[in-house]
Structure formats: C-alpha cells, structure tokens
N, C-alpha and C positions, 0 to 999 in steps of 0.2 A: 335683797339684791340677787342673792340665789332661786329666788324662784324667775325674775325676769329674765338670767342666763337662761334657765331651760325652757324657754321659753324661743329662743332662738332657732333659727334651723344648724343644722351641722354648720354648712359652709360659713353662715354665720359668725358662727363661734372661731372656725377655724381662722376668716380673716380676721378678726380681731383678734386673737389669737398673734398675728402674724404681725399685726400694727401695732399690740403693745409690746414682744419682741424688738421690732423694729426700734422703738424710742427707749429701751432699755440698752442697747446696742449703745447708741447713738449717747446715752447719758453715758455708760461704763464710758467709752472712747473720749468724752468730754472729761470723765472724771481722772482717765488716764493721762492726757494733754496740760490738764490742772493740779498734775501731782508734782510737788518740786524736789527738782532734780538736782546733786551737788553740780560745780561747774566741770567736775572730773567724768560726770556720770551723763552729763548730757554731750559734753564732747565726744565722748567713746560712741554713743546711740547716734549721735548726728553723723560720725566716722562712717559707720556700718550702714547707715541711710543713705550717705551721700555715696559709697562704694556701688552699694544697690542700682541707684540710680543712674551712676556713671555705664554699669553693666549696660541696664537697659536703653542708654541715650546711643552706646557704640554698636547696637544690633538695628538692621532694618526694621520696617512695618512687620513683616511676617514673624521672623523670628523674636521680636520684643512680645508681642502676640501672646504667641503661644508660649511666653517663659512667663509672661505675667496671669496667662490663663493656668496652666501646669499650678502653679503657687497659691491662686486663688483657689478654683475648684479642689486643689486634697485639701487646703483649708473647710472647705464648701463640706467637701464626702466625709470628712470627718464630722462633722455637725449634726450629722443627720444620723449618728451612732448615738442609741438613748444612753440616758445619763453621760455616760462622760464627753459625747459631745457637745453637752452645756457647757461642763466645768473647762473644756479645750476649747469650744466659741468665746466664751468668758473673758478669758487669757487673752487670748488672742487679739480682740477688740478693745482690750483697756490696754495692752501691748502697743498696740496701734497708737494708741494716743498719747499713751509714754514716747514714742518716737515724733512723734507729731512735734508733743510737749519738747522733746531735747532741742530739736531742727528749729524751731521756733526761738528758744532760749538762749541756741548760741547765733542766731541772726537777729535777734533785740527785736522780734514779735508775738504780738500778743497770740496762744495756741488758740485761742476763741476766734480771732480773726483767723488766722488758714484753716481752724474746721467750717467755721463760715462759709471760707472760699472754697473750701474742695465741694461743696454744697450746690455750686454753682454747678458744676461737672457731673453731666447724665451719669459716668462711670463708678461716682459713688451712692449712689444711689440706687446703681443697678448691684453693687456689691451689697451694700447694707440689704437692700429687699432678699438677693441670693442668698445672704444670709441668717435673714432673719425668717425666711421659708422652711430653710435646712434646721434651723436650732427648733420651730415648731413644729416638725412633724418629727421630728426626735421625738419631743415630748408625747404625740399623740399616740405614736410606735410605742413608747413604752406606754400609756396608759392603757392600750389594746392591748399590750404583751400581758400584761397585769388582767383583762379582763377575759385571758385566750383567746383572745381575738387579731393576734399578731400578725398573722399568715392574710387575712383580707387588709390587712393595713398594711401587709408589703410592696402588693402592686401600687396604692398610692404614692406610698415612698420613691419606687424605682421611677416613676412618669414625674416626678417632682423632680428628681434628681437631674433625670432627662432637661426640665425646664430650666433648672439651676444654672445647667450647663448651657445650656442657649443664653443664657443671661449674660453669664459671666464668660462666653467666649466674646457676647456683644459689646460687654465690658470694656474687655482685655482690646479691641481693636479702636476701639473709641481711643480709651486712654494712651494705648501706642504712638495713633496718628496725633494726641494731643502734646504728648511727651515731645515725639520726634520734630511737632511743628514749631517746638521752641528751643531748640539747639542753635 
C-alpha cells in the first residue's frame, strides 16, 4: 500500500489527504451526536444552543453573517496550527455533535436524522470541507516543519487560509439567510 501512495502526485495525496479528514470529522461529530447524555447534561447543552441560536435569529443578514463567520474561521485559524490544531479541531467536531446529540434528545429525535438533515445544507459542507482543509495542511506544515522545509509550506498555508475564509464567509451567508428565512 506504501508503495502505491508514492506513487501519487503531491496534489494527490494532499486531496486525499483532505477527504479522508473530511469523513473523520464527519465520523468524530456522529460519534459526538451518539454519545449519551444524562437528561441534566443535555438540557444545559440544548440551553446554551438554543441561547446561541436565539442570538443569531435577533441580528439581521449582515450582522448574523459576520458573528457566525468571526466563530467559524478562529475555529478554521486555529486548525491550521500543527499539532495542536488537530487535538482543538478534534474537540471541537465531536463538541459539535455532543450539542447536536443534547438538541436532539430533549426534542425526542434521532441525532442521526438532524446530521442527516444538516447534510442537506450547502453551509455544512462548506464548514466540514473549510475544515477539513485547515486540520490537513496542519498536518502537512508540521511534517515540512519536521523535514525543514516549513518556510516553502508557509505560503501554501497562508492562500489556503485565504480559501478557508472565502468558504466560510460563503458559509456564514448562506446559513444566515437560511436561519433568518425560518423565523
């Protein structure tokens, strides 16, 4: 199997790389959503979600925007810090689905069906990929860092970053206008 990886070109490797991130994400945030919670522990997380929420349903398009971008991307910038922004991506995404899981459990449905449904919505998808971009070239950063070759693996970083951000600002409007069209 090792010799068919180098066998690959760079980019190659990199998107795959990115895809199998991708469905590591996407299992952690299942296995977070599938973790059971007392009925103490998912009221309080459903509380804190539903506050969230309320936040963003009482600010226009613009301003929901940019609070739900701000939130995303330092989640995003931080990812893309080697090593530890694996073990803070990590968290994060099985966090996710611990809340998923609460929201779910004190409305009597199943966390599989609303990751399902959120499934349907370009805006997670464009999060998951922003972020399974940023937790990859973490990794690629530190294995240049490791090979002193960190400094030509910076400007890839920075333009990825850049890309991150066009994502998940594309994200953050999507999901505004779909929030606010359901108020």
């Amino acid at each position: 199997m090792l010799s068919s990886w180098k066998r690959f070109s760079e980019g190659t490797k990199r998107i795959l790389i990115v895809l199998g991130v991708f469905l590591l994400l996407v299992m952690l945030t299942v296995a977070g959503a599938l973790t059971p919670l007392s009925s103490e522990d998912a009221d309080a997380l459903n509380r804190e979600l539903e506050n969230m929420q309320q936040d963003v349903r009482d600010m226009d398009v613009l301003s929901s925007t940019v609070a739900i971008f701000k939130n995303n991307f330092f989640i995003n910038a931080i990812m893309f810090v080697p090593i530890a922004g694996s073990f803070f991506g990590t968290y994060v995404l099985y966090n996710t689905g611990l809340m998923i899981g609460a929201q779910s459990t004190v409305n009597g449905i199943s966390p599989l069906y609303v990751l399902f449904f959120l499934f349907f919505f370009p805006f997670t998808w464009m999060e998951f990929i922003a972020y399974s971009i940023a937790l990859s070239q973490g990794a690629w950063l530190t294995w240049r860092i490791i090979q002193h070759k960190g400094k030509s693996e910076l400007k890839r970083t920075l333009i990825l970053i850049g890309a991150c951000a066009a994502i998940l600002l594309a994200a953050a409007l999507i999901e505004s206008i779909i929030i606010l069209s359901l108020v």
